[in-house]
GUNULO-447029 format. One record per residue (C-alpha): residue number from 0; x, y, z. Coordinates in Angstrom, 3 decimals, always signed. Example, Ala and Ser with C-alpha at 12.3 -4.5 7.8 and 13.67 -1.06 7.14 Angstrom:
<pts>
 resi     east    north       up
    0  +12.300   -4.500   +7.800
    1  +13.670   -1.060   +7.140
</pts>
This chain:
<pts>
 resi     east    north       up
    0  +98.716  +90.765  +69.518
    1 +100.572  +92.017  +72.390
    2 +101.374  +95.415  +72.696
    3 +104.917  +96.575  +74.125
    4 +104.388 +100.099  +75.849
    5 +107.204 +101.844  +77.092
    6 +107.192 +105.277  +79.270
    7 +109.472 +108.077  +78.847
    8 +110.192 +110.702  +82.209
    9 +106.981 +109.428  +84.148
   10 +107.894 +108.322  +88.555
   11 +104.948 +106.390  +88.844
   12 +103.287 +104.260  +86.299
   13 +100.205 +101.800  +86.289
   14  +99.124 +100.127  +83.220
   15  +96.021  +98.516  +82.639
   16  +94.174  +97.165  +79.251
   17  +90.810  +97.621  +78.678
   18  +88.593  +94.652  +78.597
   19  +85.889  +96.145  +76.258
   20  +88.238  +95.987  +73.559
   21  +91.776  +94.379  +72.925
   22  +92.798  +97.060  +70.908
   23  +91.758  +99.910  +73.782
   24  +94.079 +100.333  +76.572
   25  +93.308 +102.785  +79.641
   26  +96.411 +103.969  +80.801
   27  +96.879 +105.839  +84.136
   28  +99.903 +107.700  +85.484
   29 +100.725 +109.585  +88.260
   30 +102.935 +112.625  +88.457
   31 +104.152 +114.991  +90.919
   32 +105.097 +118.095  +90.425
   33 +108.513 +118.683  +92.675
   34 +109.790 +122.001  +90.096
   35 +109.749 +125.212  +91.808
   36 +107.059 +126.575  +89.169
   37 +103.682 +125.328  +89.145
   38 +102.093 +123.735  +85.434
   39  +99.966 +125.534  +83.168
   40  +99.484 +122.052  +80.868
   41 +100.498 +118.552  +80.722
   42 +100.734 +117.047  +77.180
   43 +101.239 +113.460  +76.772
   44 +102.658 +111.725  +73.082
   45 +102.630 +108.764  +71.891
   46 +105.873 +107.835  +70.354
   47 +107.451 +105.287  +68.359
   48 +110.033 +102.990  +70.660
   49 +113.629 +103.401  +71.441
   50 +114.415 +100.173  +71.032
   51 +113.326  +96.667  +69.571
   52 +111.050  +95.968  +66.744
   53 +109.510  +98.759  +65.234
   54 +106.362  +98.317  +62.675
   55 +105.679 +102.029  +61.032
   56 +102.208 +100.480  +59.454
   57 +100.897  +99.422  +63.129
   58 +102.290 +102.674  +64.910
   59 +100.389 +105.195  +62.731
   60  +97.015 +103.261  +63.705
   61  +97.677 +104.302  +67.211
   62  +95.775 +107.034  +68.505
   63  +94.415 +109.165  +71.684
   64  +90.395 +108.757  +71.970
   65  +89.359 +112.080  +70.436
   66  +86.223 +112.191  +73.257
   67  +87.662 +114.225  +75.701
   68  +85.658 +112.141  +77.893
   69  +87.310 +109.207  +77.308
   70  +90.338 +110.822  +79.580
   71  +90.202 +111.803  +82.975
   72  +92.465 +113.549  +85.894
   73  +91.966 +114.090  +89.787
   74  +92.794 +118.118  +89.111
   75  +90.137 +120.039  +88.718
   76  +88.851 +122.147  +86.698
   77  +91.057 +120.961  +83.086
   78  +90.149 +121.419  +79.698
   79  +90.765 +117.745  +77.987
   80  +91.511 +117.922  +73.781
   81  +93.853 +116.103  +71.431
   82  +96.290 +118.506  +69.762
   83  +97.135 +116.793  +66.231
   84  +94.679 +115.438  +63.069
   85  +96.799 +111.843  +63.936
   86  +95.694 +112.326  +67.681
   87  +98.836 +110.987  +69.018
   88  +99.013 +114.407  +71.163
   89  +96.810 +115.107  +74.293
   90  +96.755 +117.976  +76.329
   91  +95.171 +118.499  +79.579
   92  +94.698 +122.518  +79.723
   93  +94.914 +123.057  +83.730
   94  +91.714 +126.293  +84.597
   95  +91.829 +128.972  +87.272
   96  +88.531 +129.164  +88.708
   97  +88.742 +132.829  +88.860
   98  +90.587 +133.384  +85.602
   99  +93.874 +134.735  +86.169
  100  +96.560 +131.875  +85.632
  101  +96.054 +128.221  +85.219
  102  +98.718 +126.376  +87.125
  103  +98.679 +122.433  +88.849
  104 +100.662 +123.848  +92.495
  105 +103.302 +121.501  +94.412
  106 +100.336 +119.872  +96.170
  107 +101.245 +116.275  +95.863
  108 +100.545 +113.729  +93.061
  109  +98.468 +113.793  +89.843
  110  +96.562 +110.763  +88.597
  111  +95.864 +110.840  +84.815
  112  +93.573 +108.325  +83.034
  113  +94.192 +107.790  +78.779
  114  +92.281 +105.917  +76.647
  115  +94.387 +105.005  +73.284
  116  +93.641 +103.180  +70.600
  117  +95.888 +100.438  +69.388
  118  +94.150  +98.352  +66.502
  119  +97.194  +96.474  +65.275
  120  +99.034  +95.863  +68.303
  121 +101.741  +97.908  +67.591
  122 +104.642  +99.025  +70.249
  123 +104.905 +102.039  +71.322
  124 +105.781 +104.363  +74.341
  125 +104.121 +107.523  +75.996
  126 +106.218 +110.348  +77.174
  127 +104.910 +113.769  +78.662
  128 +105.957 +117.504  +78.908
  129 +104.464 +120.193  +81.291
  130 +104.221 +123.805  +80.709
  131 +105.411 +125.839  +83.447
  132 +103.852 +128.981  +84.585
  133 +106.609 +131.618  +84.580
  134 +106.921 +134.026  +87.939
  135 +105.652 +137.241  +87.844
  136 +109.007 +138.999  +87.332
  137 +109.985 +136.522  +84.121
  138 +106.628 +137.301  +82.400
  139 +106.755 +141.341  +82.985
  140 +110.414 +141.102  +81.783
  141 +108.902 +139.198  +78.484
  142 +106.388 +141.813  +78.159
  143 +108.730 +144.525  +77.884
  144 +111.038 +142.400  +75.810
  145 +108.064 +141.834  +73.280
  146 +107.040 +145.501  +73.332
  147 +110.454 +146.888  +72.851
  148 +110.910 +144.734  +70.217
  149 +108.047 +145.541  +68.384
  150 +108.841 +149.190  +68.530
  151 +112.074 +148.706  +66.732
  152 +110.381 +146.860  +64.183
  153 +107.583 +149.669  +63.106
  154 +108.344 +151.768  +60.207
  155 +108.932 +155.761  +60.719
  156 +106.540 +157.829  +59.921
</pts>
C-alpha cells in the first residue's frame, strides 16, 4: 500500500514516513514568507489528487492527528488545532507574545512537521494557505467601512 502524495504551492518539500506505523506519515515542509505582509496563520489541507487514480473510500480515511502535539513548527509561540470534524484541515494560529497582532515576519524559512493518518493507502496531496496580517491603514479603513455600514443598517428611532 503505497501512498502517492502530491504538494500544491509549497518551495521546499521533504517527505518522510513514519516507521511506527505504515499508515502514519510525518510530513515536513518548509516555507518562506517573501509577501510584503507578514502571516497571521498557516492552514494546511489535505486534498484529493489532480490527477491519476482516485479512490473516494481510501481518501475520506485520511486525516490530520487531532493531538496538537503530534505537529510541530520552528516559530514560536503557535497555537496547533485541526479545523474540521473530518480533520483534513490544520491550522497553526501564529501568537504575539505581548498580545497585539500575531504575524510570522520575512525572517527566513519555516519548518513545519504533520503527522496524518493514512489507513488505506490512499493518494492524496497537501496544499496550504496563509493569512496575511493587513497594514495598519487597510484595517482602520475596514473599521470604518464596518461601522458605517452598520449605521445604515439600524432602524430609526
Amino acid at each position: 500500500m503505497r501512498a502517492s502524495i502530491m504538494l500544491a504551492a509549497l518551495t521546499s518539500v521533504a517527505l518522510s514516513a513514519s516507521a511506527a506505523h505504515a499508515s502514519q506519515h510525518s510530513l515536513t515542509f518548509t516555507i518562506t514568507n517573501n509577501t510584503a505582509l507578514p502571516w497571521s496563520d498557516v492552514i494546511f489541507e489535505i486534498r484529493p489528487p489532480v490527477a491519476g487514480a482516485f479512490n473516494a473510500a481510501a481518501f475520506e480515511q485520511i486525516r490530520f492527528f487531532v493531538d496538537p502535539s503530534r505537529h510541530d513548527t520552528t516559530k514560536r509561540p503557535v497555537l496547533i488545532g485541526v479545523e474540521d470534524e473530518q480533520a483534513k484541515t490544520l491550522r497553526f494560529n501564529f501568537l504575539a507574545p505581548q498580545g497585539g497582532t500575531a504575524m510570522v515576519p520575512q525572517d527566513g524559512p519555516i519548518s513545519f512537521r504533520v503527522m496524518i493518518d493514512n489507513p488505506a493507502g490512499g493518494t492524496f496531496r497537501v496544499g496550504y494557505t496563509k493569512r496575511t496580517v493587513p497594514a495598519p491603514a487597510v484595517a482602520g479603513l475596514a473599521a470604518v467601512a464596518a461601522l458605517s455600514a452598520a449605521r445604515r443598517r439600524r432602524p430609526a428611532a
